[in-house]
N, C-alpha and C positions, 0 to 999 in steps of 0.2 A: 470265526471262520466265514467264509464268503460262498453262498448256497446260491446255486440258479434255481430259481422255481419253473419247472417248465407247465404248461397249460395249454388247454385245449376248452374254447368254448366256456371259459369261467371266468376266474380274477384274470384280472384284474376289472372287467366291467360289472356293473351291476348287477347286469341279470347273467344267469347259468350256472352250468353245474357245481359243484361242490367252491363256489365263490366263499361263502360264510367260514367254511372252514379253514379255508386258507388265510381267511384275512387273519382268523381266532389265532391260527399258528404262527403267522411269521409277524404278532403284535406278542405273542405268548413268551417268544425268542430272542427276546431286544437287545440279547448282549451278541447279537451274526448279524450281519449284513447280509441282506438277499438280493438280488437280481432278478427280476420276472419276465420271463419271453414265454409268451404267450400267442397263439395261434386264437384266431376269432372264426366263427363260423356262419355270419351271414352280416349283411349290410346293416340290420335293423340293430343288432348287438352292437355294433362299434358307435350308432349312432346315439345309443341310450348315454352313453357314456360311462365311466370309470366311477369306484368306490375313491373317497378320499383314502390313500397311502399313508403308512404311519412314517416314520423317519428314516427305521431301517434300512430300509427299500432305498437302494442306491439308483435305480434305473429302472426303467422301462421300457422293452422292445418288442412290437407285436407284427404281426405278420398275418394277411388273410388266408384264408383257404376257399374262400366265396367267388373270388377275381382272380382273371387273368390279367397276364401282362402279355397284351397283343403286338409292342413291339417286338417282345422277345420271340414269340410265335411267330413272324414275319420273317424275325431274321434268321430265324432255325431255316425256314424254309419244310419245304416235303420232304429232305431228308433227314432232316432233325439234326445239322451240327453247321459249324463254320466251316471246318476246315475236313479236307479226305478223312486226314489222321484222324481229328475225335466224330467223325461220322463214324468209322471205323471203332473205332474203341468203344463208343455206344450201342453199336449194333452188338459187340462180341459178348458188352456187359448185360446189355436186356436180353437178347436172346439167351444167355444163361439163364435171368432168373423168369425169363416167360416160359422157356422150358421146363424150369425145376415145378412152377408155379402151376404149369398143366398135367405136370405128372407124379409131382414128388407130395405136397402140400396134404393131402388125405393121408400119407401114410405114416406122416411125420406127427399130424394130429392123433392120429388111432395111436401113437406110442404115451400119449400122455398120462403125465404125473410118474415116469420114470428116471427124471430127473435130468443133469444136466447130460452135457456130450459126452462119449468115451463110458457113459455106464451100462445101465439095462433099456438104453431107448432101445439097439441093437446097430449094425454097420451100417445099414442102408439108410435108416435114419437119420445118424451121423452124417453119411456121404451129402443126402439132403440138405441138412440144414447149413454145411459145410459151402455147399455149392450156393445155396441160397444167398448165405453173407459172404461172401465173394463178391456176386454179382451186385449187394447193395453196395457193399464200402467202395469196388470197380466204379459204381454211378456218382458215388460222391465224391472221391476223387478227381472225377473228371469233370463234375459240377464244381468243384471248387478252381478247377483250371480255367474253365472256359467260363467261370462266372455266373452259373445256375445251366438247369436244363430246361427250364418249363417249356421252349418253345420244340428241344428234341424231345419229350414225353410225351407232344400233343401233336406231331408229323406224322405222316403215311407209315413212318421205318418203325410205329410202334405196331399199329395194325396188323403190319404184316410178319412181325415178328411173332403175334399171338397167334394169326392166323397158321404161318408153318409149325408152331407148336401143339397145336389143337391135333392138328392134320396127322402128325407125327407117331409111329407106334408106343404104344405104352401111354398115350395120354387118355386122362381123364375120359369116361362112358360120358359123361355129361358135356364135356367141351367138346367133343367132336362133331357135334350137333350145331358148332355155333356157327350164326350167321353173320353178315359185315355188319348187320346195326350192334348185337350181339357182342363184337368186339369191341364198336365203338362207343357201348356203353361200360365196357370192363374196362378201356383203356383210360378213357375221361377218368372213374373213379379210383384205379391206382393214382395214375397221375396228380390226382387230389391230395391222397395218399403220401405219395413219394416229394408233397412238394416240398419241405421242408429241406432236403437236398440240397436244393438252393437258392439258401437264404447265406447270408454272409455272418452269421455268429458264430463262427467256431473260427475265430481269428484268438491272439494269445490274451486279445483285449476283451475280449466276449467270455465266450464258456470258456477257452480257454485259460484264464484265468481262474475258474472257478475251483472252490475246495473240494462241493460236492455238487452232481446233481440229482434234485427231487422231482422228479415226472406224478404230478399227480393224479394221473392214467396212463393207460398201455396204447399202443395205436400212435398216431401222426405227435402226440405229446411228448414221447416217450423216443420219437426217433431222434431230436435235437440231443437228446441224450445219448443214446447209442454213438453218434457222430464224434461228441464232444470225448467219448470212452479213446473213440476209435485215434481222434489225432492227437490228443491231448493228453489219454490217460486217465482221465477226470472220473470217479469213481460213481456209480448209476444206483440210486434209489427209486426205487419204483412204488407208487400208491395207485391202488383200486379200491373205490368201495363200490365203484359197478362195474363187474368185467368188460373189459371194451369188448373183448372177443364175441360175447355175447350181445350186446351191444348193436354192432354188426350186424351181427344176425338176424338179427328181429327188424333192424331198420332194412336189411334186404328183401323180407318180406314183407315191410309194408309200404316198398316202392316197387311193389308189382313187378321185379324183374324177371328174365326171364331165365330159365332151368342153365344154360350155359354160361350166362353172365354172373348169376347166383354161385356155379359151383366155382369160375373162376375168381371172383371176389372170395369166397372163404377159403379158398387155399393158398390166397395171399396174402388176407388177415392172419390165416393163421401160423404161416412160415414167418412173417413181422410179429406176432405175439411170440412165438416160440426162440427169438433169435431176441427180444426182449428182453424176455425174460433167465434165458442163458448166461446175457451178459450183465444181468443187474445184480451188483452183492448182496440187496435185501429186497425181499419184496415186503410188501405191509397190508393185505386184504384186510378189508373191515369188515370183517364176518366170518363164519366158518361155512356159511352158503360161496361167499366169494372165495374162499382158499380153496374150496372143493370144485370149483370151476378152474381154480389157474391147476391145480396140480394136474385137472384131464388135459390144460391145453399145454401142456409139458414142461412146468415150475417143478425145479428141485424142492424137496417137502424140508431140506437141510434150510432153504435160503428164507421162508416163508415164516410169519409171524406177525399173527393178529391184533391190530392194534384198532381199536372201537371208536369212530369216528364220536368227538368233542363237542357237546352241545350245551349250550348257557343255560344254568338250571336259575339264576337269580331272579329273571324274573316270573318264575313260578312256584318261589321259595315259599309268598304270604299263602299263598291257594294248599300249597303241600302241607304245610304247618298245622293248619286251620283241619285238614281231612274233611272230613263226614264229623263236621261239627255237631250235630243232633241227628240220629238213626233216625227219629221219628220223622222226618222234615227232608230224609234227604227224596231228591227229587225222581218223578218217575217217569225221566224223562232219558230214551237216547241221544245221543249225539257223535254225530260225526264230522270228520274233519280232517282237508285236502284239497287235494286238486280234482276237481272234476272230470273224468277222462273215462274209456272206458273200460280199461286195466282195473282201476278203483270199484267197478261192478256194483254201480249203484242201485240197477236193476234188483239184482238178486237182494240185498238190502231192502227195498219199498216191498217188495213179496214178503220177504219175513217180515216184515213190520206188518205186515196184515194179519197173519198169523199172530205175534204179538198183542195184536188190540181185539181178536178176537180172548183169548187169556184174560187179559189187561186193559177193562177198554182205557182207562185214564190215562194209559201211558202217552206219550208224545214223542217224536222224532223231530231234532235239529240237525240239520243237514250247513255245515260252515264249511264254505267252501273260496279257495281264492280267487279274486277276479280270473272271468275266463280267458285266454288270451287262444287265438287262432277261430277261424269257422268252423269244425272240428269239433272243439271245446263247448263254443256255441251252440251248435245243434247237439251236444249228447247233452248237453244242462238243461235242453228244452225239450227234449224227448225224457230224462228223467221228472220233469214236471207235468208233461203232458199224462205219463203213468201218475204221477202221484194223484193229479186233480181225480183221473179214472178210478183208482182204487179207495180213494177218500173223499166223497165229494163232503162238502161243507154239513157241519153236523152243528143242529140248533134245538134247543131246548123245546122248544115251542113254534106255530107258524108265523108269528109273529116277533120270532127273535132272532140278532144276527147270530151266521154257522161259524162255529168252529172250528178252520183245518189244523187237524191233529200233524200234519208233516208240516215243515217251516225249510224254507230256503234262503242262507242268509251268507252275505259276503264278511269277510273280514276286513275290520275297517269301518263298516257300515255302523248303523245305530244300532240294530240289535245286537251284536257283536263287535262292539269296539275296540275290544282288546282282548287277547289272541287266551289269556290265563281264565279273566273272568266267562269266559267262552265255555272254558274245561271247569270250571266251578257249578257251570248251572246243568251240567248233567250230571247224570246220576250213575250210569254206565256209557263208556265208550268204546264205540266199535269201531272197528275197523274189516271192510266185507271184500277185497282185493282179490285180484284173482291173478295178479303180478305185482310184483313188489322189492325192492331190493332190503336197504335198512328203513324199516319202517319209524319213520321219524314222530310221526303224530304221538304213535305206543309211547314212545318214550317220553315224549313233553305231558302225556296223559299221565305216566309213571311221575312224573317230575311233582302235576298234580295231586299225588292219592289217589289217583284214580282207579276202577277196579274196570275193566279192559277184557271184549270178548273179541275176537280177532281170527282171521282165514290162516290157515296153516299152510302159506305160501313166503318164498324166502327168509329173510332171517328172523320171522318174528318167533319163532319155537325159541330160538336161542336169545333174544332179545327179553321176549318173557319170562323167562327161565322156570315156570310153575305159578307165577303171582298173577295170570291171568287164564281164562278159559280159551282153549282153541279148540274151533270147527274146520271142516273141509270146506275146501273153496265150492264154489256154485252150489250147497245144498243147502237153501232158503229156511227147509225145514230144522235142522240141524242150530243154524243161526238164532231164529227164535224160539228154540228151546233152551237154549245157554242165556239168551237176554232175558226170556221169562224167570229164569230160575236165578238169575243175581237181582231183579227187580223187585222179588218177592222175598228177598233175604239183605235186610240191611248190613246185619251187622257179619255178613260173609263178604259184601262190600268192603266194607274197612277195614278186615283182616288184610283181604288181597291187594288193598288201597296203599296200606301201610308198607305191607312187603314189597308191591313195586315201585314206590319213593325210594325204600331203602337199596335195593338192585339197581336203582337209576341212579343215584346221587354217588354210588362204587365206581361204577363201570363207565358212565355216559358222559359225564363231564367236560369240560375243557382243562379243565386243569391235570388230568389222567392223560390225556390224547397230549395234550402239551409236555408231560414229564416224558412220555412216552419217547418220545418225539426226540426231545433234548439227550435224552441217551442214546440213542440209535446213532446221529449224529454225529455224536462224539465214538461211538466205537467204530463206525464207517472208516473216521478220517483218522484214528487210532490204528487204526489195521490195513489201511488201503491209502495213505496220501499220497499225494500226487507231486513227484519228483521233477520240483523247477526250481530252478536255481533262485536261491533266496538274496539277494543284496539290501545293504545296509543306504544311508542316505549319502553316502559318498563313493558308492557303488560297489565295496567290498561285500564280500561274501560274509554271510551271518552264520557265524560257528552254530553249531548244536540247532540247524535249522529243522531237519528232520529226525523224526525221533531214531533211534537204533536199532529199534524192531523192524523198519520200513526194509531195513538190507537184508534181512533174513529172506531165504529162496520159501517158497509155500507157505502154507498156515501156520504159522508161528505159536501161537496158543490156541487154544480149542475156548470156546465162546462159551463166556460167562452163561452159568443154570442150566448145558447140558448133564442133565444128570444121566442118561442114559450112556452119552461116549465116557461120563469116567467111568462107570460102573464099568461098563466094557471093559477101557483101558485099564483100569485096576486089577480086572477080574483075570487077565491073560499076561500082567505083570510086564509088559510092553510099552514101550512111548509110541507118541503119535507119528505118522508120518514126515519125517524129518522133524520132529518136535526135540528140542534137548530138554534136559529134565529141569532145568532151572527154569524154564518158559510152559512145563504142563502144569497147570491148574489142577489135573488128575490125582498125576505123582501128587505133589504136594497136599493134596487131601486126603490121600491114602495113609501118606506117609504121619499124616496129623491123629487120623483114624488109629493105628496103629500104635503112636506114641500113646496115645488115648486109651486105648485097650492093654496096654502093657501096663500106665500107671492105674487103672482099673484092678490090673489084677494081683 
């Protein structure tokens, strides 16, 4: 089959988000063809350049979201269009969803995790989210007429669209407050947003063509997708392993916005996640932290299914084998391992390690961390060392001998950590002290080691540890070094919990799991949902038995394989499914198996 990978800020360039993953998947795939359109998000990304592409990969098409095209802005002019007509038809479509967006957007989120439309969101919600995509599909239709909008989404006739909407009754307590700078930072960052609109891939050559698409996040990734549903039909997979929604959120407060620009930005985040996720047939969160974020932001719990991002356990195969080769010898030494920032709460970390060496003096702390990238990063790796020198100064035998610092700060790569496995070999316990976190990846490559893992009880790592490690509360220093003193001073409670998390990791975490995974979902998408285009042969006839025979069927044709809950249902009240005939329920026919079963039983 022929997959679009859509992206945002990852693969296909080197650096960013869930890049590794994608490449693991669609090299895991080799018997699909993929196509990647891909969205970048700053100048510096595009210039690092790309991962080499395996074969699959038929194309590449990417698109900034960093730059303007100031022609197009020129030619929009202050009213944002060419021509009266699509001035007109722009105003009628933004003003919709600037409207819905100042007053609808909170109410629609407050209904979340009640699933899709027409159920328990309630009417008004509906009428919302209704109004909502109206007004998107309205803008991209008329961007595909007039050739993009960027230059009408960046004209005066956006401003003031927000601006009557704000002013308007029933809007938003917090928009009403907004001022012209106010708009003209909510307008810029929809616009950012909404740019994907218009771009020219949803031609029959493009997405159009495509079997499926995979958005490997919600948000501006996920809209090429909606698009590609919208003219084409094309059937919408959706992956988070960090909810965008959330996402959002936290980068809106740490761009200092202000109260009006903030509450207009989340209720257009969250009308675009909730219209998202309505339209996509499967979503796939990597966590049961990230599925309980999409169901508040209004994901059907029917459409959702966890699938545990894929990680290369080979080369930490020799380190996991080997465990806690001699109790006697194993080392008494912490270690940690990540990105320096100040989420990773290093702080609180060097306090319990004081506490620790008070316990413990012998113990030691390795801090491995990846080069730091940004001023930011910079300054919190030198304010984490400027504490460590303070709470450790150099400890020597003698006055005549050099001191010892007990904390060590080392990069990956470097000489004392040259490589990322033998890193996780020479501690003894590995922590992780986070105070934000989504899937904690280190846990897992620690697991991959043998490793016995004391860790902050922040996002998915309850569920990721599953029992084979010790968890504390985030910011209690004291807490932290009581669980490291008490696996430091118990070897062979190490290599119990060493052993158990190899074995949890080498199930669950894998790439070859996330890939089988992956492979059937795929296949039952485009089994249950293909996309009716006329098939021809190389002489341009039509190819019999192009699409399967179930595709004709009106609604859900069979109930999805392992629910066991709808047949038990369905069996229980001797009923087929919603337009289901009994040759097509999976239920029936289990019942009916059960039954033969119990009859020759008896």
């Amino acid at each position: 089959m022929r997959v679009a990978l859509l992206t945002e800020g990852g693969y296909p360039y080197v650096n960013g988000e869930g890049r590794l993953w994608c490449d693991r998947l669609v090299r895991g795939l080799g018997q699909h063809e993929f196509d990647v359109y891909a969205l970048s998000r700053d100048e510096r990304q595009e210039a690092r350049g790309r991962v080499e592409l395996p074969p699959q990969v038929a194309r590449v098409r990417t698109a900034p979201l960093w730059t303007l095209d100031d022609e197009a802005i020129r030619a929009a002019g202050p009213r944002g269009g060419r021509g009266r007509r699509a001035r007109r038809r722009f105003a009628e479509c933004f003003g919709e969803l600037a409207d819905v967006v100042c007053r609808g957007g909170a109410d629609r989120l407050g209904a979340g995790g009640s699933g899709s439309r027409g159920t328990a969101s309630g009417a008004g919600c509906d009428l919302v989210a209704d109004r909502f995509a109206n007004a998107l599909y309205g803008l991209a239709e008329l961007a595909r007429e007039e050739g993009g909008l960027v230059g009408a989404l960046r004209s005066e006739a956006v401003v003031r669209a927000l601006e009557s909407a704000c002013r308007a009754p029933g809007a938003l307590r917090a928009a009403r407050t907004a001022r012209v700078s106010d708009l003209l930072t909510a307008a810029a960052l929809i616009e950012r947003a909404l740019r994907p609109l218009s771009l020219d891939w949803y031609g029959e050559d493009a997405l159009g063509a495509a079997d499926l698409c995979h958005a490997t996040s919600g948000g501006p990734a996920a809209l090429p997708g909606l698009l590609a549903k919208h003219f084409a039909g094309v059937p919408l997979l959706v992956t988070e392993y960090g909810v965008q929604l959330r996402a959002h959120h936290l980068a809106a407060a740490s761009m200092d916005l202000s109260a009006p620009a903030r509450a207009l930005l989340a209720s257009f985040h969250g009308l675009l996640t909730a219209e998202v996720y309505d339209q996509a047939v499967l979503i796939t969160p990597g966590n049961t932290h990230a599925r309980s974020w999409q169901e508040r932001c209004g994901a059907d719990r029917a459409k959702l299914r966890t699938v545990y991002p894929g990680m290369e356990s080979g080369r930490f195969a020799e380190i996991g084998e080997r465990g806690y080769d001699d109790l006697a010898a194993v080392p008494r030494t912490l270690l940690w391992v990540g990105r320096a920032e100040p989420a990773k709460d290093l702080i609180s970390l060097l306090h319990a390690f004081a506490q620790v060496r008070e316990e413990e003096p012998r113990a030691r702390l390795r801090i491995v961390a990846a080069p730091a990238e940004g001023p930011e990063a910079v300054d919190y790796l030198a304010q984490c060392r400027a504490l460590a020198a303070q709470l450790f100064p150099d400890e020597a035998e003698g006055a005549h001998a050099v001191g010892d610092h007990p904390v060590s700060f080392e990069e990956i790569g470097g000489p004392e950590a040259p490589d990322l496995a033998e890193a996780y070999a020479a501690g003894g316990v590995i922590v992780l002290s986070s105070v934000a976190e989504g899937f904690p990846i280190s846990l897992v490559e620690a697991m991959f080691c043998g490793r016995a893992t004391v860790s902050t009880d922040v996002g998915a790592v309850v569920e990721v540890i599953g029992g084979t490690g010790l968890v504390v509360p985030p910011r209690n220093p004291r807490a932290l070094a009581e669980a490291c003193v008490a696996l430091l001073r118990d070897p062979a409670r190490c290599a119990r919990l060493g052993a158990a998390a190899r074995a949890r990791a080498l199930e669950l975490f894998t790439v070859e799991q996330n890939v089988a995974a992956f492979r059937g979902i795929y296949l039952e998408i485009v089994s249950h949902c293909p996309v009716r285009r006329d098939a021809l042969d190389e002489a341009g006839e039509p190819v019999p038995f192009a699409h399967p025979a179930e595709a004709y069927m009106p609604g859900r044709w069979a109930v999805a394989v392992g629910s066991a809950a709808a047949c038990t249902s369905a069996s229980a009240s001797g009923a087929e499914g919603d337009g289901v005939p009994s040759w097509a329920n999976s239920c029936g026919q289990q019942a009916d198996e059960r039954q033969q079963l119990k009859g020759a039983v008896v």
